[in-house]
C-alpha positions as CSV (number, residue, x, y, z in Angstrom):
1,X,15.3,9.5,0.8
2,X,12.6,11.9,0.6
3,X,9.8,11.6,3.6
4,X,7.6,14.3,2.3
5,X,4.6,13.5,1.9
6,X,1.7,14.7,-0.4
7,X,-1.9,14.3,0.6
8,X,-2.5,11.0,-1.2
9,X,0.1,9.2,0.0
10,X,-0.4,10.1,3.3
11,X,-4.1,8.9,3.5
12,X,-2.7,5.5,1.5
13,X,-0.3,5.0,4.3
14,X,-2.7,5.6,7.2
15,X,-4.8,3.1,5.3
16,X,-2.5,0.5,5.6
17,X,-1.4,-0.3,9.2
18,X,-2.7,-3.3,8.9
19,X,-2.6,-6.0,5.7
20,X,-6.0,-4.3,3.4
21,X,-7.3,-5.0,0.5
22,X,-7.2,-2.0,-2.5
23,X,-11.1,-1.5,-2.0
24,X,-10.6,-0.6,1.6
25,X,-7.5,1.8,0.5
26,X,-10.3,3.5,-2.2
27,X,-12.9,3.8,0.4
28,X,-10.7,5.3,2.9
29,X,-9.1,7.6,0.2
30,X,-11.9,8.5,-1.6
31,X,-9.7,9.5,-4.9
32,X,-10.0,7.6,-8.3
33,X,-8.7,3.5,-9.0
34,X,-6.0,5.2,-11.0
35,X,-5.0,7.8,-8.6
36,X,-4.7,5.3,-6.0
37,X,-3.1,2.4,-8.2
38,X,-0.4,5.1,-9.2
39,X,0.5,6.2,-5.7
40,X,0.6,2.4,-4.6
41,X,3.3,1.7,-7.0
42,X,5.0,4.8,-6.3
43,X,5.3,4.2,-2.4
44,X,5.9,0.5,-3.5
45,X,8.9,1.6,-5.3
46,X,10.1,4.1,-2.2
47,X,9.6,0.7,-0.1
48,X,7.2,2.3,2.1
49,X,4.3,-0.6,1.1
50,X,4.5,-3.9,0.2
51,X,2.2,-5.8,-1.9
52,X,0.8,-8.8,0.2
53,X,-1.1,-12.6,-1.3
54,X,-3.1,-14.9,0.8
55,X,-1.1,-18.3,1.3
56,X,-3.5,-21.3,1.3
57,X,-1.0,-23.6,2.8
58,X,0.0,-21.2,5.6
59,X,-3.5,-19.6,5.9
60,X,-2.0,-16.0,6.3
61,X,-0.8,-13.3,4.1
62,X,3.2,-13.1,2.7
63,X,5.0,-11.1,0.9
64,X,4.7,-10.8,-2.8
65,X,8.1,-9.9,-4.2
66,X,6.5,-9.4,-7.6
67,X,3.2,-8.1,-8.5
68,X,0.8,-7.3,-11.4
69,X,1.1,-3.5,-11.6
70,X,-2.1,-4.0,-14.0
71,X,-4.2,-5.7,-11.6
72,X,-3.3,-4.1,-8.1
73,X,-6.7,-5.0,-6.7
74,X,-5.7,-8.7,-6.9
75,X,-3.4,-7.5,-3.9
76,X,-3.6,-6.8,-0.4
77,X,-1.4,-4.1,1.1
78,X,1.0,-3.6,4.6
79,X,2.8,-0.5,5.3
80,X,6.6,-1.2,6.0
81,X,8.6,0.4,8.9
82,X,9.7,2.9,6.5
83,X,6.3,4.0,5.2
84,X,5.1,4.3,9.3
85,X,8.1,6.4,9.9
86,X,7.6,8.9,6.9
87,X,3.9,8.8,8.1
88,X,4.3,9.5,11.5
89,X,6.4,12.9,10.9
90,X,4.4,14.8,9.2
């Protein structure tokens, strides 16, 4: 597993400590919807985010094991152990 890190992904991880929604990952990226909508997927795939719906029922955000990779602003987004870990060393 790579941990490196480029620029974007780093700022997309240290955007997501906490369940956000995709606008708050563009403000505090400040790159373009694709840019960011790319990188999601990518550090989706690595497993170091993981795509996140509200639950009505349970009133709190789950996991979504399968998302719309055209619509990623329909999703809210939580960094995984993983994705803190490659964060943190660099």
């Amino acid at each position: 597993m790579n941990n490196l890190l480029n620029d974007i992904e780093f700022d997309i991880l240290g955007a997501v400590y906490f369940v956000e929604p995709f606008e708050h990952i563009l403000e505090e990226c400040n790159e373009k919807t694709a840019v960011v909508a790319d990188v999601l997927k990518q550090l989706i795939h690595k497993k170091f985010i993981i795509p996140m719906k509200w639950d009505e029922e349970k009133k709190e955000f789950i996991r979504s094991f399968i998302y719309d990779t055209d619509d990623m602003r329909q999703y809210h987004y939580l960094a995984t152990k993983d994705g803190l870990m490659a964060h943190n060393s660099k």
